[in-house]
N, C-alpha and C positions, 0 to 999 in steps of 0.2 A: 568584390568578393575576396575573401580570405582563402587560400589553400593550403594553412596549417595550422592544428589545434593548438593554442597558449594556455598556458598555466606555470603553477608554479609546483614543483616539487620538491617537500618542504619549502625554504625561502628563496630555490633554483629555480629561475624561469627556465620554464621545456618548450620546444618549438616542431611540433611532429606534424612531419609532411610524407614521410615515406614508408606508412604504416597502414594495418588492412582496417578499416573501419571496424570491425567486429570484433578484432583483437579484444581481450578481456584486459581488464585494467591489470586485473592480477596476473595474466601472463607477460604483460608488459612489465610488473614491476621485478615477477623474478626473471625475465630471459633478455630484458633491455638494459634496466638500471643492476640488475644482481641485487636486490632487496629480497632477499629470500624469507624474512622474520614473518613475511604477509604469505601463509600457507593455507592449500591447496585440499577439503577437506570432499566436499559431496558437487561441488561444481555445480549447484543448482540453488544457493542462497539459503541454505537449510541448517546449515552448521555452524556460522560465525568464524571457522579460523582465519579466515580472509578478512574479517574486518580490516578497513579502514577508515580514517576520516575524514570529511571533503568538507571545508571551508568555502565559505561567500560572505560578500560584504554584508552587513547588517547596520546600517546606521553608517557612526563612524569607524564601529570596531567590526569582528567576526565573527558569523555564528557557525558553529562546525556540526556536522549528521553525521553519524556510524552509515556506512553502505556495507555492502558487498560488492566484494572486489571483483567478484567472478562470476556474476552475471549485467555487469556493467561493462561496457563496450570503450576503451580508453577514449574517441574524441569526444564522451561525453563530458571530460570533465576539462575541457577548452571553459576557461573565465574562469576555472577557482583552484582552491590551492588543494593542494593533495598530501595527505599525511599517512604515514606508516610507524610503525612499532621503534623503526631508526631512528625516526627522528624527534622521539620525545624529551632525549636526554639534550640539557645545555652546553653552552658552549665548554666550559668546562668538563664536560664528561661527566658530571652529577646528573644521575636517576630523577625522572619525573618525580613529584609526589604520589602519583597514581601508583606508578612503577616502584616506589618504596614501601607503597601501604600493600601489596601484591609480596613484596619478599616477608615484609615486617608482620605478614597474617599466615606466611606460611602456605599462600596460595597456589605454588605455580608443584603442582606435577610431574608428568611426563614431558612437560613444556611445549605439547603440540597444539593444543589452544591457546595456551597462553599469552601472546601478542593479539588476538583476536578479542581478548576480556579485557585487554588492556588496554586497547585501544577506543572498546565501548565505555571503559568506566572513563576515559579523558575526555568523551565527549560529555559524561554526564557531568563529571568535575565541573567543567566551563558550565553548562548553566545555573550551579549557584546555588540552586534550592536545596534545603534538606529534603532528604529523601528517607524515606520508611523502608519498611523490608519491602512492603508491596510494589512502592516505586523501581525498587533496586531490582525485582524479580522481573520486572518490566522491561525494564533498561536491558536486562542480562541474558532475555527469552529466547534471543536468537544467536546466542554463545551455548554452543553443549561440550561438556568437561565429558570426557571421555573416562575419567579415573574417579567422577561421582567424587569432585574434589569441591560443591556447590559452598559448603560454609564456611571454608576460609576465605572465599572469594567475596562471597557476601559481606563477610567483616570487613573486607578494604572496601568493597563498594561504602559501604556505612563509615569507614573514616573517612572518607574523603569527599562525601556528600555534605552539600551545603559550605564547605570550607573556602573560602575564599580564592580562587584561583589566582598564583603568584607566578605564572610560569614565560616562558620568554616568548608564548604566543600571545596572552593577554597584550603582554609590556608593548608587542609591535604591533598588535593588533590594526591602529589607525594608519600606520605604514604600510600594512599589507590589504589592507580593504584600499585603499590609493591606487597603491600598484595594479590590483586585479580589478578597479572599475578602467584604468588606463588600457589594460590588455583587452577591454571589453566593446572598445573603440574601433567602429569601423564598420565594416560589411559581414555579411554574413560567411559562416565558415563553408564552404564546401570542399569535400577532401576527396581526393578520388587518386585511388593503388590498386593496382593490380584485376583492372576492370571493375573494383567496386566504385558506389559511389556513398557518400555521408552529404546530404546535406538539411544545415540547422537554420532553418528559417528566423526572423526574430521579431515577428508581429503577425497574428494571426490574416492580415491582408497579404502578408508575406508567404506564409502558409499556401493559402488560398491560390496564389499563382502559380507557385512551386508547384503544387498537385494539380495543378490542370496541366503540365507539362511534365511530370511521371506519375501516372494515373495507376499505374501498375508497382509504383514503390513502396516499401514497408511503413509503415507509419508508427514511428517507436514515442511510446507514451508511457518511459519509464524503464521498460526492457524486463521487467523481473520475469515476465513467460519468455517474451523474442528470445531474450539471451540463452534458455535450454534450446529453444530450435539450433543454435551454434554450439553451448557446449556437450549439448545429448543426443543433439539429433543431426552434429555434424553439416548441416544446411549451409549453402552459398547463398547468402543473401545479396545479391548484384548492387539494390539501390535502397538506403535507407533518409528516412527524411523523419528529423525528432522536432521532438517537441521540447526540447532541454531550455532553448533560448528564446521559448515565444512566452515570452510575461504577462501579455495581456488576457492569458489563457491559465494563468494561476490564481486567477486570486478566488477568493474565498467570500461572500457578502450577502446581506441582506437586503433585499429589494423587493418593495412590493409587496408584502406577505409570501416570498420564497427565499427558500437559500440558493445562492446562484453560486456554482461550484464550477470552477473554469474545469475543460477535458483534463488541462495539465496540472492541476492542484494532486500535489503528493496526500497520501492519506493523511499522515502525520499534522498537516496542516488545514486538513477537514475536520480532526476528530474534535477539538473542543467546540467547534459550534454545532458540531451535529449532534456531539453528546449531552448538551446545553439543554435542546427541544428534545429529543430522541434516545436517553440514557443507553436505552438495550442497542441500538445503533453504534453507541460508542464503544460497547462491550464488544460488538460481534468485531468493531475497528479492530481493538487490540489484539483479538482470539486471528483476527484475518491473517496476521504475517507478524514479526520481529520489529522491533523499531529500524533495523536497517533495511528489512524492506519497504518500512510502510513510510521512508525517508525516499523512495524509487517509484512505487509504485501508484499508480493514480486512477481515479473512477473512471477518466476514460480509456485507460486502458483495461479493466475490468469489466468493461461493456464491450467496446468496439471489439474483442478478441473472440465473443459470440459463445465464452463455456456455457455447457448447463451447468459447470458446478462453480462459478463465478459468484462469491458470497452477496456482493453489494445488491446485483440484479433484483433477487426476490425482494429485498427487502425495501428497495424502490420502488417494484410494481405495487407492494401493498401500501407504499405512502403516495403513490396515482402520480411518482414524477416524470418528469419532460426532457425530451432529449433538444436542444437546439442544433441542426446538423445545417453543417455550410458547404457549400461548394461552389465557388468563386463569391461574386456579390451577393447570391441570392443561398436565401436562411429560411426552412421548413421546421417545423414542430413535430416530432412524434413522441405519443406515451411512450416509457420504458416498454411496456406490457406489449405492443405492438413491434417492437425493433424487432424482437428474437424471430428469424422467418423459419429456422432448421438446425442441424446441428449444425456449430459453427459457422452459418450464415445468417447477414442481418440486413437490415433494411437497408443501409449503405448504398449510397450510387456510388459507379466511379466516378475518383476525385473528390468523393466527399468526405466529408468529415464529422465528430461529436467536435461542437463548439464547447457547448456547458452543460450540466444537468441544473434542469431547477426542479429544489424539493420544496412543495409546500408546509409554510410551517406547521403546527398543531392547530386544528380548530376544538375550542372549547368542550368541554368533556371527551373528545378523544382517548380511546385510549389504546395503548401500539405497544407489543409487543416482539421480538426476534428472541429465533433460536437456535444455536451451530449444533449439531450432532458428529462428534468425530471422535477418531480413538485418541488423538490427543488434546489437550486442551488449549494448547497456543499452537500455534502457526500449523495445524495441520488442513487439508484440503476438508470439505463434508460431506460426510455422506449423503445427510439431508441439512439441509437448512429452509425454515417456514419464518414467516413475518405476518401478521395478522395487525390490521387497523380497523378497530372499531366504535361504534358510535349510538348510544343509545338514547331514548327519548320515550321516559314512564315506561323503562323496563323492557321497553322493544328494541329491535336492531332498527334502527332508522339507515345505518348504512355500516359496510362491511368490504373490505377488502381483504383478499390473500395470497398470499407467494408464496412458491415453492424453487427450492436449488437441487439438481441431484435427482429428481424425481423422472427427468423425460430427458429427449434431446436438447430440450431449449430449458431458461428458467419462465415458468408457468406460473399466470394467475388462473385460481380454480374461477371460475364465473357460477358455473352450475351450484358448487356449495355456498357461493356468495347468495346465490338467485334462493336457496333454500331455507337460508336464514332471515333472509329478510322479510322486516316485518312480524316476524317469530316472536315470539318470549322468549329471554336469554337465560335458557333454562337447561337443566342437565339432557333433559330428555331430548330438546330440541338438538341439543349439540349432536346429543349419541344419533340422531336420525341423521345430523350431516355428515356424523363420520360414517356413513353406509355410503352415504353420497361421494362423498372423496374418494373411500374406496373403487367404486365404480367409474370416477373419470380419471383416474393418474393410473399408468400401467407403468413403473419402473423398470428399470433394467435392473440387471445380477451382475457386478464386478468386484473388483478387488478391494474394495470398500467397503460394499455390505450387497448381500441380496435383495433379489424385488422383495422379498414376503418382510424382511426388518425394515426396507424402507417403507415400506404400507405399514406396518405396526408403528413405527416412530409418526411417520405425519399422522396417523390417528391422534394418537397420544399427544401430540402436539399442540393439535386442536383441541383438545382434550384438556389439557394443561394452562393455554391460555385462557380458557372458560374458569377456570378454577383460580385463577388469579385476578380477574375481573370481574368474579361474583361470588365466591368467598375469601372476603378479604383477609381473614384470620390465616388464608394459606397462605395468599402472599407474604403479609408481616411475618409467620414463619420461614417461609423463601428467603425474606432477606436476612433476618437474622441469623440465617445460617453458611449465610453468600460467603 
């Protein structure tokens, strides 16, 4: 076992041994290293001025993510290299190109975001693609300009996309993926200050023993909620055990006739195959969080965390996926639809764990739609979110499923509106008879999002809405030509 996180800081190997596990990356980088350029805006992953970039090997060279620096926990980033806003310019003291197209556009303001856009557009530089306005608005969703300074920024984002990256992390690129699979060598890290404990298992049988032997420890898959219990809610978390280094618990594949989505798969690295079979699935990805969360955050920790307002839930129960859940050798199956037991409680034994979700592909003429309701349109929580998968056969519902987010303590499939349609003619009139049905089994709560009577008027209309894009198709083709 290891008892100190490695990395490299810029091209500095760091060796932290005498630090609180929880520590945020960002408070480590202004009150340890004195990196101040990485600031400090909502503490909760919402604002971008914390970006940073985190590097890992890819091949022979590096692939680098936007995070957020401040709800990521510093020994997560033990095995990769860590970049800040310092360390863009070359050895010579010559301005990134990112950092010249930002002066050269007129971009930087008040300069209190600034490093945080600058740091998103270097990771966009490094991959290479040209990019659209769309892509850039993408890239940029989870940076907010305080001074509504959006189009000069846009413009460097757009020179600098697709350009060939010339800069002196490409050049050592095979040198630093070297160096950080060497650091990657050995046992596992377990770090423990000041009665906390960290430790990063690094194979799911790894996993599996670990938690039978603290059954009562955090189980961080990603951090982007854990991290507010520390920077909001002030919380001593004693023992935490991640999932950062268990690889066999990422990947992403097809088997079977499902998609088999490891617990630890980042969104970022589900959304093309989900959005592949599942377009509106890919949407709701992107609307879920920022590229630097959705580079943190992962389906199993969107599950196992037990919200009702957890976007991915519903939209699983209406696609009938599975949870594989482990605890030591032995692996059970449950529907998503069955985990949610209460509020924030789920089926979970202690010790146990989400292994993977498997979603079933598309079966033939299916047709599946999602839908986010919130005041904003990227990264905000929802109020309501519904997912409807549907299946017909000479005009009838042969089968139906639906989920709801936001509507109850848990995320909920309605059965009873399923039970009423089916069999039905997929007709205006039938729908309007289930949305009485809906009405009658969802009782919402009233908070700071919306009250019960909007949330029962949206999932009506909901319902409502995906009838009318499944059986007048002229609405849809205007739907989208107006997307």
């Amino acid at each position: 076992m290891r008892d100190a996180a490695r990395f490299f800081l810029g091209g500095e190997p760091r060796s932290l041994r005498d630090v609180s596990p929880t520590m945020t990356v960002l408070e480590y980088l202004r009150t340890v290293e004195k990196l101040c350029g990485t600031k400090e805006g909502c503490a909760e992953g919402d604002c971008g001025a914390c970006t940073v970039a985190l590097g890992e090997p890819d091949g022979d060279g590096m692939r680098y993510r936007a995070i957020n620096a401040c709800v990521m926990f510093v020994p997560a980033v033990d095995g990769k290299q860590l970049l800040t806003v310092e360390h863009l310019k070359d050895a010579n003291g010559t301005p990134h190109p990112v950092q010249r197209a930002m002066v050269e556009s007129h971009a930087s303001q008040c300069g209190f975001c600034t490093p945080g856009f600058v740091m998103s557009l270097f990771v966009m530089h490094h991959e290479t693609r040209p990019a659209d306005p769309g892509e850039v608005n993408d890239a940029l969703a989870g940076n907010l300009c305080r001074c509504t300074g959006y189009r000069p920024i846009v413009d460097a984002a757009l020179a600098v996309s697709g350009v060939q990256a010339t800069d002196q992390f490409l050049e050592g690129a095979s040198d630093t993926a070297a160096r950080l699979r060497a650091l990657r060598m050995g046992d596992r890290l377990e770090l423990r200050y000041g009665g906390q404990t960290w430790i990063a298992p690094t194979s799911m049988t790894e996993l599996s023993e670990v938690l039978l032997k603290h059954p009562d420890a955090v189980l961080l898959a990603g951090g982007t909620d854990v991290g507010l219990w520390v920077t909001k809610q002030h919380r001593l978390l004693r023992a935490i055990v991640t999932l950062d280094a268990v690889r066999d618990m990422a990947a992403v594949e097809e088997v079977d006739g499902a998609l088999r989505i490891g617990a630890a798969a980042v969104y970022e690295d589900s959304l093309e195959a989900l959005a592949a079979h599942y377009p509106d699935f890919g949407i709701l990805l992107r609307r879920l969080g920022s590229r630097q969360i959705r580079n943190r955050g992962t389906f199993g920790g969107n599950i196992g965390n037990g919200s009702p307002i957890g976007d991915t839930p519903p939209v699983l129960i209406a696609l009938d996926a599975t949870l594989v859940l482990r605890r030591g050798a032995e692996e059970r199956v449950v529907p998503v639809a069955d985990f949610f037991l209460g509020y924030r409680r789920t089926a979970l034994r202690p010790s146990e764990f989400i292994a993977r979700i498997d979603v079933p592909l598309p079966r033939d003429g299916a047709q599946f739609h999602c839908y986010k309701v919130a005041k904003r349109f990227d990264q905000d929580i929802s109020a309501v979110c519904g997912a409807f998968n549907l299946e017909l056969a000479g005009g009838r519902v042969r089968d139906i499923r639906i989920g709801f987010g936001g509507m109850a303590a848990t995320p909920v499939r309605v059965a009873p509106v399923e039970t009423a349609l089916l069999g039905q003619a997929w007709t205006e009139a039938n729908v309007h008879a289930a949305m009485d049905v809906l009405d009658k089994t969802l009782t919402p709560i009233s908070d700071m999002r919306a009250s019960a009577d909007y949330r029962r008027m949206v999932a009506r209309n909901l319902l409502f809405k995906f009838y009318l894009e499944t059986a007048v198709p002229a609405f849809r083709t205007r739907l989208e030509s107006t997307a």
